[in-house]
N, CA and C atoms as an extended XYZ file, in Angstrom:
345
Properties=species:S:1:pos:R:3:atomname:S:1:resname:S:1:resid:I:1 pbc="F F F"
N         0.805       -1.207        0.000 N   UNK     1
C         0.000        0.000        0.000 CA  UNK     1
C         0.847        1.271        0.000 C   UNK     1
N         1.943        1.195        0.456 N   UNK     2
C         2.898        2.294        0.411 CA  UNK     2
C         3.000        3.037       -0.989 C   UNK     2
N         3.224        2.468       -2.037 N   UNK     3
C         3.122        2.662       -3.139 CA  UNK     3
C         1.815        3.820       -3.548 C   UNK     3
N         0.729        3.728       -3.178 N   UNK     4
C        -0.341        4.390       -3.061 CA  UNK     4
C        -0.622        5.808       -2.778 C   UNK     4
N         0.396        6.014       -1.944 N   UNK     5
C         0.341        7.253       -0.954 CA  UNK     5
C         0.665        7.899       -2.045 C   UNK     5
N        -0.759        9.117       -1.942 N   UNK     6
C        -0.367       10.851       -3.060 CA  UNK     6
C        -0.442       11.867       -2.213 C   UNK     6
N         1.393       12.464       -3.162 N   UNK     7
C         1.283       13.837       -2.475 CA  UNK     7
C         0.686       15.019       -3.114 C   UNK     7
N         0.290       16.096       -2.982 N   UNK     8
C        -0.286       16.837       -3.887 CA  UNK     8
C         0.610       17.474       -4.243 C   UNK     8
N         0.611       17.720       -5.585 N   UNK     9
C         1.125       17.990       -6.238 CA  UNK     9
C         1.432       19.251       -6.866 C   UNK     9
N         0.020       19.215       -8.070 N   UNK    10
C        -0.664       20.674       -8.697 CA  UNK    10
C        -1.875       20.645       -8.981 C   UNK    10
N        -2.269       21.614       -9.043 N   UNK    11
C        -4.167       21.825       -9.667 CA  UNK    11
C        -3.681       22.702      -11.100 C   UNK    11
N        -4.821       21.987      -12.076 N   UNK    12
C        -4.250       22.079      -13.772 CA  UNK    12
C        -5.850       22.855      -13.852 C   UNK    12
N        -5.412       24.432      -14.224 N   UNK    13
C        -6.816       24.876      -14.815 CA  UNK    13
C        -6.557       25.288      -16.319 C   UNK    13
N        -7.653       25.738      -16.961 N   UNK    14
C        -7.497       25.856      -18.113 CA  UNK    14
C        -8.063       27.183      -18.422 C   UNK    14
N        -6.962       27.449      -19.535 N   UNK    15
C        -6.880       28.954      -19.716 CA  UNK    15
C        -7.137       28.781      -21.732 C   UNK    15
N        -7.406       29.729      -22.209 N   UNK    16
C        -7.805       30.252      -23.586 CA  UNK    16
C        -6.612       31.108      -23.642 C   UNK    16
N        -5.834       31.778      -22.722 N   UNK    17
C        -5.492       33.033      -22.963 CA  UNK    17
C        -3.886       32.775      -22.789 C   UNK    17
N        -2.662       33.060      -23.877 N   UNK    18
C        -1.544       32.972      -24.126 CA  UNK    18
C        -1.091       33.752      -22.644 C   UNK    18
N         0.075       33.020      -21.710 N   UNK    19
C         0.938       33.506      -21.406 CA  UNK    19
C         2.426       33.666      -21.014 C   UNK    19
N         3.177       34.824      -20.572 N   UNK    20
C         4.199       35.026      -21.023 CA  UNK    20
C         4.776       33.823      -19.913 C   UNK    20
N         5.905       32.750      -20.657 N   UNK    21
C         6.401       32.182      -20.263 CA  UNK    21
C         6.212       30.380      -20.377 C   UNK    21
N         4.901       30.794      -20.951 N   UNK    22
C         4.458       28.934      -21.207 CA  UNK    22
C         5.632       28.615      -22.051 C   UNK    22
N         5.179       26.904      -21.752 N   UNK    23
C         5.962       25.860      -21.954 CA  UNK    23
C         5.423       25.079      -22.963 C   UNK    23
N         5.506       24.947      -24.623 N   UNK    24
C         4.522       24.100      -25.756 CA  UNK    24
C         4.823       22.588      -25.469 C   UNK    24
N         4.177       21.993      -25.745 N   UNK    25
C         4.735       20.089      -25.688 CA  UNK    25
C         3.622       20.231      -27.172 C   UNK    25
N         4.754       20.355      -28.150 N   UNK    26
C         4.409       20.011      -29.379 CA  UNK    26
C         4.054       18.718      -29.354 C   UNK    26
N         4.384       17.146      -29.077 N   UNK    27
C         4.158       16.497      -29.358 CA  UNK    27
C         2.063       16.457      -28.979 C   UNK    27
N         1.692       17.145      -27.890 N   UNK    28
C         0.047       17.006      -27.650 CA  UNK    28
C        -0.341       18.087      -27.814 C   UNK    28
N         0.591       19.397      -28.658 N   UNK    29
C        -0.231       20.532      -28.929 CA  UNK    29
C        -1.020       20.937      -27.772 C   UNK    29
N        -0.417       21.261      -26.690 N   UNK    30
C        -0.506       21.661      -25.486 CA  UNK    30
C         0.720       22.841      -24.632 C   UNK    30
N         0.118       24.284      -24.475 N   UNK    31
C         0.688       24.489      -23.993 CA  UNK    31
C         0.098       24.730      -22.180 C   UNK    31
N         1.904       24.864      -21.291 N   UNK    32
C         1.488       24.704      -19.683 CA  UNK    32
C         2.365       25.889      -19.141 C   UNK    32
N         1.932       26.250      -18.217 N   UNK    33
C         2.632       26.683      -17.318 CA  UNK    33
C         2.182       26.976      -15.946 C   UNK    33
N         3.485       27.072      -14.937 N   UNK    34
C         3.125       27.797      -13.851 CA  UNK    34
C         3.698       26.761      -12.583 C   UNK    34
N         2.899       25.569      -12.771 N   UNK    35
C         3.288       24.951      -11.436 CA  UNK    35
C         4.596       24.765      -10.460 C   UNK    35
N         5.456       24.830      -10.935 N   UNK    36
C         6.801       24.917      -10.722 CA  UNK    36
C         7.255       26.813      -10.240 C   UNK    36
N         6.645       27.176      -10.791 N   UNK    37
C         6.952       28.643      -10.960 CA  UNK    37
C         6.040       29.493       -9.737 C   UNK    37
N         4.919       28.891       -9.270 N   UNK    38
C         4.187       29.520       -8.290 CA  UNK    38
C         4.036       29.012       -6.827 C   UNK    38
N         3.821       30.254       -5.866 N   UNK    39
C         3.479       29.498       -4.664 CA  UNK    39
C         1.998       28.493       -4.375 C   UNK    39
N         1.760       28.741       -5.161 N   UNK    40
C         0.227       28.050       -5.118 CA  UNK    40
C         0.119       26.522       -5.730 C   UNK    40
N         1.137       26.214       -6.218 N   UNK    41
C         0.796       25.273       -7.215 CA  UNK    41
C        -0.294       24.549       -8.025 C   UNK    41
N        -0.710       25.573       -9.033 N   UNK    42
C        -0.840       26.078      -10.160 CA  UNK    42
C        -0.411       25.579      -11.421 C   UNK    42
N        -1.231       24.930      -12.424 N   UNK    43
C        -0.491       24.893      -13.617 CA  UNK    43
C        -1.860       25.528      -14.258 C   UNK    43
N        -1.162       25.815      -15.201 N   UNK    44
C        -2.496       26.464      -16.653 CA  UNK    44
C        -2.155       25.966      -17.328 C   UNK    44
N        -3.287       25.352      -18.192 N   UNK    45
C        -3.310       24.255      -19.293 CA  UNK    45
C        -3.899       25.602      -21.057 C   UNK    45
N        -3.277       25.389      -21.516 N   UNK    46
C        -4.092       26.094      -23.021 CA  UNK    46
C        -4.068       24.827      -23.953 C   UNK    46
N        -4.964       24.631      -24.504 N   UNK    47
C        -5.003       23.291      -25.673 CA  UNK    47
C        -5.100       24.104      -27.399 C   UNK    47
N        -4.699       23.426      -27.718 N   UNK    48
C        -4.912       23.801      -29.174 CA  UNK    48
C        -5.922       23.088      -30.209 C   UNK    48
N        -6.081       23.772      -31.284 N   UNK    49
C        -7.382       22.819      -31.885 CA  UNK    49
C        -6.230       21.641      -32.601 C   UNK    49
N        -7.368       20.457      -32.985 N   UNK    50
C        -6.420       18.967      -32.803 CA  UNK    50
C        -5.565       18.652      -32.139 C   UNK    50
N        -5.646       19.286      -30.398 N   UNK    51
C        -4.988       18.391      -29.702 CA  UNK    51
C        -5.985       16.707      -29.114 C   UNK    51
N        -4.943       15.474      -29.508 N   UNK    52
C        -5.885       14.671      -29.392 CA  UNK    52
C        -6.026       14.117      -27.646 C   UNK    52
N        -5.604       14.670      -26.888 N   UNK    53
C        -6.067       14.174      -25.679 CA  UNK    53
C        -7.282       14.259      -25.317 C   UNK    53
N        -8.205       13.605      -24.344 N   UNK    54
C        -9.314       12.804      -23.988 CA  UNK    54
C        -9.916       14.539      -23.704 C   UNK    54
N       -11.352       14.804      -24.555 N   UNK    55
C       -12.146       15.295      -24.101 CA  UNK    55
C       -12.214       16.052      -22.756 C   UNK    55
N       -12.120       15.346      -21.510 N   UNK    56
C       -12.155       15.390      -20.091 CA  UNK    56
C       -11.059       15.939      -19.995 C   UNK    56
N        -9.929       16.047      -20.332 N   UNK    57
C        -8.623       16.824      -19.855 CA  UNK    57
C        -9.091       18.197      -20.445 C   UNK    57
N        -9.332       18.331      -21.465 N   UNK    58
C        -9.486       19.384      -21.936 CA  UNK    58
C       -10.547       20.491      -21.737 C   UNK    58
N       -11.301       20.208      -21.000 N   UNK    59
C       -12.496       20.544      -20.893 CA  UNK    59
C       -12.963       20.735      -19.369 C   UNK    59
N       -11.791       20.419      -18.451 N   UNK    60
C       -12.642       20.167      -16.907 CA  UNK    60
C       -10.685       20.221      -16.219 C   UNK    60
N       -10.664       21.097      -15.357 N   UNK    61
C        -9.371       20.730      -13.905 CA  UNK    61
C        -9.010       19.990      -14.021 C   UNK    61
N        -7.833       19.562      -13.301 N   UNK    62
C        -7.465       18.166      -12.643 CA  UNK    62
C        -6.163       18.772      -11.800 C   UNK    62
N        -6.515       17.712      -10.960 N   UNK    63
C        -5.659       18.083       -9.860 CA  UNK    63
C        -4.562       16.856       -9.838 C   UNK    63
N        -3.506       16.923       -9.661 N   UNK    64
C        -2.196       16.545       -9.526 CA  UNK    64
C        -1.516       16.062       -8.439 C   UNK    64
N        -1.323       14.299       -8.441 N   UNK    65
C        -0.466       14.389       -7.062 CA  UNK    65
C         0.815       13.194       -7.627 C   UNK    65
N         1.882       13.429       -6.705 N   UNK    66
C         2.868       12.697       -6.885 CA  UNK    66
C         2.623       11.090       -6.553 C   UNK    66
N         3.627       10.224       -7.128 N   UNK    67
C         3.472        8.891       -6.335 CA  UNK    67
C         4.630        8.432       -6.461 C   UNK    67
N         4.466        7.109       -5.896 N   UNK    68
C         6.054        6.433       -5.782 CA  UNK    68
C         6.417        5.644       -7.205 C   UNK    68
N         5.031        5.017       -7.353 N   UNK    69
C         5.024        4.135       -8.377 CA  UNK    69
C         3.870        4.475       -9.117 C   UNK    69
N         3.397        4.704      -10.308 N   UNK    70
C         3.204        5.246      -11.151 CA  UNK    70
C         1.712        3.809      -11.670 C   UNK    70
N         2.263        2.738      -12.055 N   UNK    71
C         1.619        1.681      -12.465 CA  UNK    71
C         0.652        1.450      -11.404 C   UNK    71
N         1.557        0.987       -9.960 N   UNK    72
C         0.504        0.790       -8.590 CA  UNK    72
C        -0.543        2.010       -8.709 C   UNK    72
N        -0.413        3.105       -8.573 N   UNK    73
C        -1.534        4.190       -8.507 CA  UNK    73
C        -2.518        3.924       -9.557 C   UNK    73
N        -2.657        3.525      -10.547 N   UNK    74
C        -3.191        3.267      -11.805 CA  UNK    74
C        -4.024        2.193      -11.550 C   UNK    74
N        -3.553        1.368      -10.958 N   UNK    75
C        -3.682       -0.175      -11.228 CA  UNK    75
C        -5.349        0.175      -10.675 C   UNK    75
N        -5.997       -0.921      -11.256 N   UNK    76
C        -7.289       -1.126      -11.310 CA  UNK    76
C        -8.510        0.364      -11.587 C   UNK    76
N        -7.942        1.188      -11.886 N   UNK    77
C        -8.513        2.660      -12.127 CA  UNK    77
C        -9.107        2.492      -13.529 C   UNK    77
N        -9.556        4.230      -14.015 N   UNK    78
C       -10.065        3.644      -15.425 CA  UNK    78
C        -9.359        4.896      -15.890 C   UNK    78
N        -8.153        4.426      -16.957 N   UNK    79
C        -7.179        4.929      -17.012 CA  UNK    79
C        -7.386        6.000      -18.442 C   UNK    79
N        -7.321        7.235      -18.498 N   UNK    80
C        -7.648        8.041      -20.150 CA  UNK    80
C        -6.746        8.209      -20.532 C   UNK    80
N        -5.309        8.500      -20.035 N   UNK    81
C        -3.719        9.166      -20.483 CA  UNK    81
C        -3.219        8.183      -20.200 C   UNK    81
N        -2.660        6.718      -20.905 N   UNK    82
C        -1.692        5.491      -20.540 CA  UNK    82
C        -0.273        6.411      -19.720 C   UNK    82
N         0.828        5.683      -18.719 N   UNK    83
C         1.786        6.634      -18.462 CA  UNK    83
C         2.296        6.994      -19.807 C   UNK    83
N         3.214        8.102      -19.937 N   UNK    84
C         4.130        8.554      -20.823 CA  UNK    84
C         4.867        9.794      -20.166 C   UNK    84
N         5.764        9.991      -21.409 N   UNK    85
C         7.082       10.994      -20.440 CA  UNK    85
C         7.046       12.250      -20.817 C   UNK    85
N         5.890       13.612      -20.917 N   UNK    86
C         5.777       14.710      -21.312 CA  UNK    86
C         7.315       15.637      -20.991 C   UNK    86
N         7.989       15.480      -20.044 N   UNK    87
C         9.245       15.864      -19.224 CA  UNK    87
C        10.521       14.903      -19.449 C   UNK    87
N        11.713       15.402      -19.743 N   UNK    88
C        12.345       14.400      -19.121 CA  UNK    88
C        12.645       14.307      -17.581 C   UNK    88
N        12.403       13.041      -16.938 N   UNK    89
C        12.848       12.788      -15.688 CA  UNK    89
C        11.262       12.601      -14.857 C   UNK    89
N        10.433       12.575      -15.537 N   UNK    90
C         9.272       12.221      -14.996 CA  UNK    90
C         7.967       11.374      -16.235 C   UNK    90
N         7.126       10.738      -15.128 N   UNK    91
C         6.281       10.193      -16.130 CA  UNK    91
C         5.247       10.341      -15.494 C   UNK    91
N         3.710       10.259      -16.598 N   UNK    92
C         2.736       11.268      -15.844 CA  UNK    92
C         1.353       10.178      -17.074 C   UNK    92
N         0.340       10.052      -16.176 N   UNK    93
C        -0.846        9.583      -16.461 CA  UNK    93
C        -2.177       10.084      -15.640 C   UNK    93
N        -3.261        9.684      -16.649 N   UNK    94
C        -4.346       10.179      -16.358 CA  UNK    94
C        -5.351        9.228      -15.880 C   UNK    94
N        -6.317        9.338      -15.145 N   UNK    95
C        -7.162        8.561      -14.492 CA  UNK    95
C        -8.792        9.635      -14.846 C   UNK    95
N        -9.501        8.844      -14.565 N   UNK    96
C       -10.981        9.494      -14.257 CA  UNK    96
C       -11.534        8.936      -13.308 C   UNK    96
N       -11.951       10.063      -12.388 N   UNK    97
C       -12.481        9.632      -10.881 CA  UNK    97
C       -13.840       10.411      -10.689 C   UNK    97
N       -14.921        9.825      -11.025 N   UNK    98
C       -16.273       10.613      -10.598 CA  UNK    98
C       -16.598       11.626      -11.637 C   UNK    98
N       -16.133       11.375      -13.010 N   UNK    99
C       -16.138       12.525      -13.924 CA  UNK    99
C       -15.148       13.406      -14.342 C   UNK    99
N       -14.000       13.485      -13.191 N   UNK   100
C       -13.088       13.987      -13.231 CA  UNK   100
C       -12.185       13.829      -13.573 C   UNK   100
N       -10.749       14.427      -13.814 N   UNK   101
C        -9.305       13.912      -14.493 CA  UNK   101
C        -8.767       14.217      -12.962 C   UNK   101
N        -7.519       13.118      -13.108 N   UNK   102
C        -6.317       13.242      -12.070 CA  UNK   102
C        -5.439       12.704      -12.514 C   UNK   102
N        -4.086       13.597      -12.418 N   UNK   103
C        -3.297       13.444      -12.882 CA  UNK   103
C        -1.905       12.884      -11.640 C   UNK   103
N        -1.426       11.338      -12.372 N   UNK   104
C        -0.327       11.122      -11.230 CA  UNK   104
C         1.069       10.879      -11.879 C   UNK   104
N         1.960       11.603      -11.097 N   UNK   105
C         3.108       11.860      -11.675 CA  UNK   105
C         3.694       11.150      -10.958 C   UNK   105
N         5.482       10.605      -11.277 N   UNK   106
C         6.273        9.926      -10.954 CA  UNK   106
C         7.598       10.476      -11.348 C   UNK   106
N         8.536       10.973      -10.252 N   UNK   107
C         9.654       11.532      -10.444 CA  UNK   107
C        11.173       10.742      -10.782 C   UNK   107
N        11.693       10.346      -11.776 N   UNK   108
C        13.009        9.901      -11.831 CA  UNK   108
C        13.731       10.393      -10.513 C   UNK   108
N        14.719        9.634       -9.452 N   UNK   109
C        15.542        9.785       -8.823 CA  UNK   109
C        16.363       11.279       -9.374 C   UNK   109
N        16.492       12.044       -8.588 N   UNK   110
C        17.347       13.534       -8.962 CA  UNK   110
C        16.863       14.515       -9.846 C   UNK   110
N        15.505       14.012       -9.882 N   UNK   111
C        15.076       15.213      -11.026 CA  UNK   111
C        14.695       16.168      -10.216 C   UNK   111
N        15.092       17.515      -10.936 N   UNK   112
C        14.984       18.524      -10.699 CA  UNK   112
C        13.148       19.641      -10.328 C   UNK   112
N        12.561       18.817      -10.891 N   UNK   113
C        11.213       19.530      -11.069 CA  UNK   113
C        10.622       18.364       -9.932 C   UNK   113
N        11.515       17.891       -9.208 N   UNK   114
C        10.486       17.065       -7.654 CA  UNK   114
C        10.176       18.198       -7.019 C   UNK   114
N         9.245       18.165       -6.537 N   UNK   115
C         8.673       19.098       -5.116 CA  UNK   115
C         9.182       18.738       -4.325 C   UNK   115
């Protein structure tokens, strides 16, 4: 069960509106920023048209927490984002819980963007 334990992470809202300093992940035509950068932890999500991620990300929050293990947190959930590595040094998947997106991340040993 150890494996299980989430820390919080970030809360992902979504913005229409360009700002100075985002971060693009061409590969999902998504741009982010903030969480790293604020006391609040904060990310802003902007999507672009044909980005193909799940409806529900795009369209609704999600809140963000760390884990140890990435697969265990997943396991038996109903999973919309399989893991993958948007970052290097971390890997990050999506779940739906009650309608909602949650997002659980998993930090490579020494990476820099751990909380």
């Amino acid at each position: 069960m150890e494996d299980k334990v989430f820390r919080y992470h970030h809360l992902g809202m979504l913005t229409t509106e360009p700002l100075e300093g985002e971060e693009y992940l061409k590969e999902y035509k998504v741009y982010h920023f903030g969480y790293g950068d604020n006391p609040y932890g904060i990310e802003w999500m902007r999507y672009e048209d044909g980005c193909k991620l799940p409806e529900i990300v795009k369209t609704k929050p999600h809140i963000a927490f760390e884990v140890h293990n990435i697969y265990e947190a997943i396991k038996g959930k109903k999973v919309i984002i399989e893991p993958n590595s948007p970052s290097e040094g971390c890997v990050v998947a999506f779940i739906e819980e009650c309608g909602m997106p949650i997002e659980f991340i998993e930090f490579k040993k020494g990476n820099k963007n751990k909380s």
